[in-house]
Backbone as JSON, one array per atom type, in Angstrom:
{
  "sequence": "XXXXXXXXXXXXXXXXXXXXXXXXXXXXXXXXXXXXXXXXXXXXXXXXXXXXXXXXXXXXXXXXXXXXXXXXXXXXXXXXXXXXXXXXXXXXXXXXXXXXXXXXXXXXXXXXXXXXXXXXXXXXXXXXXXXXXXXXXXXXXXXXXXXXXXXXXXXXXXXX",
  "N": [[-15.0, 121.54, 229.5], [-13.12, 122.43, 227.29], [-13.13, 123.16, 223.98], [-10.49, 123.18, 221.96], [-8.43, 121.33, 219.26], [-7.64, 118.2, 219.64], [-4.43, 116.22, 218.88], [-4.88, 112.38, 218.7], [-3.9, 110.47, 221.72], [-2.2, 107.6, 223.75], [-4.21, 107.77, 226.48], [-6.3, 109.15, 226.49], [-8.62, 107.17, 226.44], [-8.37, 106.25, 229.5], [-8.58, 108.99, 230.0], [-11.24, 109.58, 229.44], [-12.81, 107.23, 230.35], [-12.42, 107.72, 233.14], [-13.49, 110.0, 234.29], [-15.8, 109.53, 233.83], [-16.46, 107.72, 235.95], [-15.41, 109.16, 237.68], [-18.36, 110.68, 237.63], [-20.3, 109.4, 237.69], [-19.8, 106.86, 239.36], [-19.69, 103.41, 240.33], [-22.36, 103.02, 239.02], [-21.7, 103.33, 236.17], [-20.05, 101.33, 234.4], [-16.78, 99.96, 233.77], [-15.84, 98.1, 230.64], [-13.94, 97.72, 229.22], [-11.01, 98.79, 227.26], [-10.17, 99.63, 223.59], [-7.5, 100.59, 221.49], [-8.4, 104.14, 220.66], [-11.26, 103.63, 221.25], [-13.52, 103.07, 223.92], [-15.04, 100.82, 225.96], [-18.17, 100.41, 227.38], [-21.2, 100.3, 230.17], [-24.41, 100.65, 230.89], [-26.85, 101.67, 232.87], [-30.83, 101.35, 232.2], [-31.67, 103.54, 233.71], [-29.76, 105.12, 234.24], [-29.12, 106.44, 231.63], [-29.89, 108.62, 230.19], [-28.4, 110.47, 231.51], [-25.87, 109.91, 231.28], [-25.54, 110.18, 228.85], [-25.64, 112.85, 228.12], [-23.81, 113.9, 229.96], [-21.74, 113.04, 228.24], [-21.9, 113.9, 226.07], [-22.48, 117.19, 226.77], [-20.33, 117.79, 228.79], [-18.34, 116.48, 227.93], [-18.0, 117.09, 225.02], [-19.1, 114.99, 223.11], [-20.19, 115.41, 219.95], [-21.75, 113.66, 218.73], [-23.79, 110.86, 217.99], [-23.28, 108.44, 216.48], [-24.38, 105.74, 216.66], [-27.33, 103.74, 217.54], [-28.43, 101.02, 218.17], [-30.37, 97.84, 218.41], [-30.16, 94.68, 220.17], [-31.18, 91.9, 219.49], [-31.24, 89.29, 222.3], [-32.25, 87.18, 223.5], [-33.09, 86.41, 225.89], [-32.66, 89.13, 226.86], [-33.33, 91.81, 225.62], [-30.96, 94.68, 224.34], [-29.65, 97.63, 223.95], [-27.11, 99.53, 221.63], [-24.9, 102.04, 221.78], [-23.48, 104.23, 220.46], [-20.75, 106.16, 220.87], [-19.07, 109.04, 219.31], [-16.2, 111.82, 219.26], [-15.11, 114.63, 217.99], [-13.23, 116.51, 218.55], [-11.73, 117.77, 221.2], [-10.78, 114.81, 221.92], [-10.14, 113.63, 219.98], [-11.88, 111.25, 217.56], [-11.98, 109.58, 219.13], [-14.27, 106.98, 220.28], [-17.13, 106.17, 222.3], [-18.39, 103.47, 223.26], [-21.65, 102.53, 224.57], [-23.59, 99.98, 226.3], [-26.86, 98.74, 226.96], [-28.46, 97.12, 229.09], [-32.1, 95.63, 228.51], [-35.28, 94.21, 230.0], [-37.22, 91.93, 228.57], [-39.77, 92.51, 229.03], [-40.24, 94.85, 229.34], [-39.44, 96.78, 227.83], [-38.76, 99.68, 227.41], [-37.0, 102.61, 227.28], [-35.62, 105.6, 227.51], [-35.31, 108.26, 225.17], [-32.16, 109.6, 223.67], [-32.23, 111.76, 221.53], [-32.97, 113.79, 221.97], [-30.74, 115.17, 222.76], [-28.88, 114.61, 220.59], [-29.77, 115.3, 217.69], [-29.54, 113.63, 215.74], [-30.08, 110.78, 216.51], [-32.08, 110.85, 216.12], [-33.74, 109.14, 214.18], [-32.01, 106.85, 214.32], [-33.28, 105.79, 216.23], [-35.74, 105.47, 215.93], [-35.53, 102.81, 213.83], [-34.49, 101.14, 215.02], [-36.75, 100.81, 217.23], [-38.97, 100.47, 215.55], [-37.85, 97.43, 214.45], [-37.23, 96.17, 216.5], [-39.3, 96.54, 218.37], [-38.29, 97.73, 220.56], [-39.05, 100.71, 222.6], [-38.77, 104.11, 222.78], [-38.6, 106.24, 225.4], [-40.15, 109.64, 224.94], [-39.38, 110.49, 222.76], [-40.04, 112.44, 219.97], [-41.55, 111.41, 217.46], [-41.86, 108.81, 217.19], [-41.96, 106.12, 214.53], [-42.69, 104.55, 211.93], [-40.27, 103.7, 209.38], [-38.87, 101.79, 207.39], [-40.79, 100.01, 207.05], [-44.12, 98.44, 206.4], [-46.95, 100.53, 207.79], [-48.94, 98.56, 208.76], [-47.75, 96.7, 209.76], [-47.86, 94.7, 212.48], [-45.63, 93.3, 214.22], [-42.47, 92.78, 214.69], [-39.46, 92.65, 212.68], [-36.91, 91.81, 212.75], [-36.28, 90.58, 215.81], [-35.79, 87.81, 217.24], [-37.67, 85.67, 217.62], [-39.56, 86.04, 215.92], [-40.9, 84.59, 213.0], [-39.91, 83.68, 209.95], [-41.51, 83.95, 206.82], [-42.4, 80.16, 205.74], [-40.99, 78.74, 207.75], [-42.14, 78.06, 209.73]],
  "CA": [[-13.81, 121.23, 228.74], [-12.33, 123.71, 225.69], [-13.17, 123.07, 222.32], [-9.4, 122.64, 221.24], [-8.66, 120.17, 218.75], [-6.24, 117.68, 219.64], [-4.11, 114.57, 218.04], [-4.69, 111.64, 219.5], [-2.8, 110.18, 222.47], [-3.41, 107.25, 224.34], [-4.27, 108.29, 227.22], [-7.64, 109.27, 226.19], [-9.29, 106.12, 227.17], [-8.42, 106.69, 230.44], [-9.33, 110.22, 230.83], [-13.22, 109.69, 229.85], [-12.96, 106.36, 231.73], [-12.09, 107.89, 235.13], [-14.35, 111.17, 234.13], [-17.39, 108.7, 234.06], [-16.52, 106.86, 236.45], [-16.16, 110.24, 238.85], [-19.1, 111.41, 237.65], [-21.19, 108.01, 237.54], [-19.11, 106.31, 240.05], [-20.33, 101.5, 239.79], [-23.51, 103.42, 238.15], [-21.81, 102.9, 234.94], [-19.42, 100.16, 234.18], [-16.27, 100.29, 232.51], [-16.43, 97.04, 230.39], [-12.7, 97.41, 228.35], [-10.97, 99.37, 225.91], [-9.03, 98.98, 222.85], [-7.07, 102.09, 220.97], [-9.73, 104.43, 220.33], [-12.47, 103.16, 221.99], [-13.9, 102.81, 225.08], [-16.47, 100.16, 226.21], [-18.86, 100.68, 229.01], [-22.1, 99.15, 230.32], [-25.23, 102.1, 232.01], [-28.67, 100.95, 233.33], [-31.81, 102.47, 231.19], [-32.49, 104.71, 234.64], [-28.87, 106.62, 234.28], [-28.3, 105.98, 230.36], [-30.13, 109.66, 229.9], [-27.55, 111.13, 232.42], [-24.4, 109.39, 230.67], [-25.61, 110.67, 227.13], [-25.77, 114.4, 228.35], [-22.59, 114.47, 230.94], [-20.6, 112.82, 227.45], [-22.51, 115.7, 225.22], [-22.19, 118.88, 227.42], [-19.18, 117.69, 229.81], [-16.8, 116.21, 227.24], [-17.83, 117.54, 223.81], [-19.0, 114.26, 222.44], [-20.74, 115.96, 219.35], [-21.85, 112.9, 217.49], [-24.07, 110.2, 218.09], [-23.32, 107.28, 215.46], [-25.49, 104.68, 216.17], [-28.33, 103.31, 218.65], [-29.02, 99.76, 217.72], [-30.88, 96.84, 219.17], [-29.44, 93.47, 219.73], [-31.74, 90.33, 220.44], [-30.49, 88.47, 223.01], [-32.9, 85.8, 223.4], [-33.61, 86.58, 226.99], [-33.28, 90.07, 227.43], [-32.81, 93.11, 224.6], [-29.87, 95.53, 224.62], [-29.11, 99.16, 223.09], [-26.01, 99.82, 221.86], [-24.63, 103.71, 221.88], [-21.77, 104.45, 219.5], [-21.08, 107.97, 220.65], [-17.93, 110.18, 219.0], [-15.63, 112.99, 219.62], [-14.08, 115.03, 216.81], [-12.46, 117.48, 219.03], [-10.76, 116.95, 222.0], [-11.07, 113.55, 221.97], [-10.92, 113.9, 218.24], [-11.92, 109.78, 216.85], [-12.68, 108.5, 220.13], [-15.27, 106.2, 220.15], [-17.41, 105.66, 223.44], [-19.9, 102.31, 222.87], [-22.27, 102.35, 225.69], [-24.45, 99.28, 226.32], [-27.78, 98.73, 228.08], [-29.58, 95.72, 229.04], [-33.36, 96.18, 229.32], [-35.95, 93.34, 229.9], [-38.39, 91.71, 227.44], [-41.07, 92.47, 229.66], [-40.35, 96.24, 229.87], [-39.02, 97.17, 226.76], [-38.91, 101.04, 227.83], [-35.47, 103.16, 227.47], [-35.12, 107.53, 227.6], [-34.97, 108.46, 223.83], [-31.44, 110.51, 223.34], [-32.54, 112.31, 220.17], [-32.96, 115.53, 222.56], [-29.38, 115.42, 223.2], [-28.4, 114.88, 219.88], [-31.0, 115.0, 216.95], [-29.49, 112.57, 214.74], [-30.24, 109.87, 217.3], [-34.05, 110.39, 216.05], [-33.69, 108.63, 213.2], [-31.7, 105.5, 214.71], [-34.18, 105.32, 217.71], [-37.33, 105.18, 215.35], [-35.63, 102.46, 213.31], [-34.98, 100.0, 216.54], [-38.18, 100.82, 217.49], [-39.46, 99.63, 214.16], [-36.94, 96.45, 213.9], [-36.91, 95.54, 217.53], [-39.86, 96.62, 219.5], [-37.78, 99.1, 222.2], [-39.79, 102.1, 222.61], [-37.91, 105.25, 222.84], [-40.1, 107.01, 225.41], [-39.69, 111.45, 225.13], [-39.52, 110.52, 221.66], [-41.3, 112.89, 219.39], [-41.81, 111.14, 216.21], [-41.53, 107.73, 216.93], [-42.96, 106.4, 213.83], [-42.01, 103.52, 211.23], [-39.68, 104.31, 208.38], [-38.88, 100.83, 206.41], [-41.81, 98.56, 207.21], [-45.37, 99.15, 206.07], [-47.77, 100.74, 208.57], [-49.88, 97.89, 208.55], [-46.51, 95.43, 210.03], [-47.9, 94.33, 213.64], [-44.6, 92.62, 214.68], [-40.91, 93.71, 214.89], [-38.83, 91.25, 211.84], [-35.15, 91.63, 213.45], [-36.62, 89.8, 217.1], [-34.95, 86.32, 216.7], [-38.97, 85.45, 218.29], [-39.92, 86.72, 214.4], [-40.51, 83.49, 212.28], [-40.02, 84.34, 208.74], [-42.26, 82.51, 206.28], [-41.82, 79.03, 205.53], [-40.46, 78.2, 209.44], [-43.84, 77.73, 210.8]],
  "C": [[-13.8, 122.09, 227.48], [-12.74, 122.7, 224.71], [-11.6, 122.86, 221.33], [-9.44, 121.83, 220.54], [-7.46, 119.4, 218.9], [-5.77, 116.36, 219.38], [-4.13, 113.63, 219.32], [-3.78, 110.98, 220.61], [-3.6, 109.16, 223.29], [-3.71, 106.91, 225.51], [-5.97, 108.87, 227.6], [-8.46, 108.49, 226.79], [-9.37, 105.91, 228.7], [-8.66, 108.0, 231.27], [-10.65, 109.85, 231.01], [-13.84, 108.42, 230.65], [-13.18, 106.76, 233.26], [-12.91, 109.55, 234.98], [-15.76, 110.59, 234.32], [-17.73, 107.75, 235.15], [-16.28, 107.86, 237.89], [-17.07, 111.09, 239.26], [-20.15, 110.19, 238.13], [-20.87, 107.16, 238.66], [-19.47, 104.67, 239.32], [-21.96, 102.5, 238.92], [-23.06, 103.36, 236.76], [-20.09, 102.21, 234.63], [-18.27, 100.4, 233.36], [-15.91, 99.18, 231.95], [-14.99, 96.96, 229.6], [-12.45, 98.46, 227.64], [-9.72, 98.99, 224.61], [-8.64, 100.88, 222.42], [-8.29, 103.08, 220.04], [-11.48, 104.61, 220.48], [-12.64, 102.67, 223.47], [-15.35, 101.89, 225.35], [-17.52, 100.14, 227.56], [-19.95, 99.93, 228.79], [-22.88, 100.42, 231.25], [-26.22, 101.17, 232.05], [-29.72, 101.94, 232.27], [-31.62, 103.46, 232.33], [-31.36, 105.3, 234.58], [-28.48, 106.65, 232.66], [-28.37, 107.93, 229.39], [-28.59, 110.52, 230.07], [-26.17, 111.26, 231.59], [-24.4, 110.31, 229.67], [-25.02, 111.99, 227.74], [-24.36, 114.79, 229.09], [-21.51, 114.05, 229.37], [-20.89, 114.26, 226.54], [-21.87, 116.99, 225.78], [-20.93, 118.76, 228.08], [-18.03, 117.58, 228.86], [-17.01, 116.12, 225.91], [-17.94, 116.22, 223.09], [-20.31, 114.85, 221.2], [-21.66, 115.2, 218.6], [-22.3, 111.61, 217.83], [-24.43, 109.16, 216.55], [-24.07, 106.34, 215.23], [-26.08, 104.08, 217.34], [-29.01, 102.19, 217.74], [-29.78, 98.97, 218.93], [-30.22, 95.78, 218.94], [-30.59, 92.47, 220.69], [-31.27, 89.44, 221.47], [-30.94, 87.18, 223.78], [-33.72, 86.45, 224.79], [-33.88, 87.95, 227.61], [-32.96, 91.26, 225.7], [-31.79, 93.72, 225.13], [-29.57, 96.3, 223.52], [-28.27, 98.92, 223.2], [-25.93, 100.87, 221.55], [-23.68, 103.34, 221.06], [-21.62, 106.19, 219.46], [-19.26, 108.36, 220.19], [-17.21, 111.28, 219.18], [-14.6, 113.55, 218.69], [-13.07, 116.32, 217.01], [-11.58, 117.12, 220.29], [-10.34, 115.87, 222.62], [-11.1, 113.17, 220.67], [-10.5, 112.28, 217.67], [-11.93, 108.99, 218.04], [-14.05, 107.71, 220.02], [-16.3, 105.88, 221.47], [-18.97, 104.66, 223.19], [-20.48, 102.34, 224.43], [-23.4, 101.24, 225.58], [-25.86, 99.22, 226.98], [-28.57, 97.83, 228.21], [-30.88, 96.35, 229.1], [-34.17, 94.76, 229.26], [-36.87, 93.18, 228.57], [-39.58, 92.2, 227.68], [-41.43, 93.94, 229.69], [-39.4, 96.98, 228.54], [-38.71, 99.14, 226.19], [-37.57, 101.76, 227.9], [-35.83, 104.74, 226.54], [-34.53, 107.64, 226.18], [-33.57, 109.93, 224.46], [-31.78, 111.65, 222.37], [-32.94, 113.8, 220.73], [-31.7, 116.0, 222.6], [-28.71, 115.7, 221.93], [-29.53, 114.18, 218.68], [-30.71, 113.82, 215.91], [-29.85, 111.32, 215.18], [-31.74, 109.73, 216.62], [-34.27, 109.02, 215.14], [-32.98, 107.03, 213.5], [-32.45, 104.82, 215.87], [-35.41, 104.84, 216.92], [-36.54, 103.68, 214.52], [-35.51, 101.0, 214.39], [-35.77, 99.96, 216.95], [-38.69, 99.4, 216.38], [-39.16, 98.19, 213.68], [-37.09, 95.65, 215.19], [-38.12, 95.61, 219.02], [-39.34, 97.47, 220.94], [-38.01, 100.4, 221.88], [-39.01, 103.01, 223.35], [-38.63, 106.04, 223.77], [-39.66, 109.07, 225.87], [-39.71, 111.4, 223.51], [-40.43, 111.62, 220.63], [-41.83, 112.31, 218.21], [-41.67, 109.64, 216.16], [-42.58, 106.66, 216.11], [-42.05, 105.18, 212.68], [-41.06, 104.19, 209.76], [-38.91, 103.16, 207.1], [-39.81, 100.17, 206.27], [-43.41, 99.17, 206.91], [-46.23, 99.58, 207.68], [-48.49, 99.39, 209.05], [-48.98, 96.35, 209.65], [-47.18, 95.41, 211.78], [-47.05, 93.3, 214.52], [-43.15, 93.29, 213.99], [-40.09, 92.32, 214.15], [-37.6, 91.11, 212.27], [-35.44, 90.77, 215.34], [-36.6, 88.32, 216.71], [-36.42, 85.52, 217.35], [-39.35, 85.15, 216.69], [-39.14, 85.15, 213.59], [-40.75, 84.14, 210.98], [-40.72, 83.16, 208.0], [-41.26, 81.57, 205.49], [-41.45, 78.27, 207.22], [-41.54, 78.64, 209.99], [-43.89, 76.55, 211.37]]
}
């Protein structure tokens, strides 16, 4: 896809919908959208794939944010990837369940380096190991912290 830059239209949501969904086919979910955004749903084993076909295929230049969300029973990444060109202020949130038991998910931060820095801090906050990672490494919490304080598990003192 060209590098053009072009005003929004909306219409959008349904191109990279049915672009992921002929590249990905049920391998990745399309979960809703509102103006602007697109919501989807990938497995850890194609979540690599997704990143890189939105990167190289459809010029998403801009990875915003890779969080963790507790969910009592299982963990889940969220993606917040961007497009400031032909897609310019699209939004594409990608989700990913992963187990408690296996806490293992394909660091992006090759794809797009700013990702390093939001992968090491879920790490650090949540226990989900980034694995290709090169630096995955604490950056608010002392060295010394042998538990993850954002895991709704994580009793804070006093609630003992």
């Amino acid at each position: 896809m060209g590098m053009e830059i072009r005003e929004y239209s909306d219409s959008w949501e349904r191109e990279v919908s049915d672009a992921l969904s002929g590249r990905f086919g049920a391998a990745v979910e399309i979960a809703g959208s509102e103006v602007r955004r697109l919501f989807t749903k990938a497995s850890r084993d194609n979540i690599h794939d997704v990143c890189r076909f939105l990167h190289d295929e459809l010029n998403f230049e801009h990875c915003a944010i890779v969080m963790g969300v507790d969910m009592v029973d299982y963990m889940q990444v969220v993606y917040v990837i961007e497009n400031y060109t032909n897609f310019r202020g699209l939004l594409v949130e990608i989700t990913v369940d992963i187990q408690n038991d296996d806490l293992h998910i394909p660091t992006v931060s090759d794809i797009w380096g700013g990702a390093n820095w939001h992968e090491r801090e879920t790490w650090e906050l949540f226990g989900i190991v980034f694995d290709g990672h090169t630096n995955l490494k604490r950056l608010l919490t002392p060295d010394t912290y042998e538990f993850f304080p954002f895991r709704k598990s994580y009793k804070l003192r006093g609630q003992e």
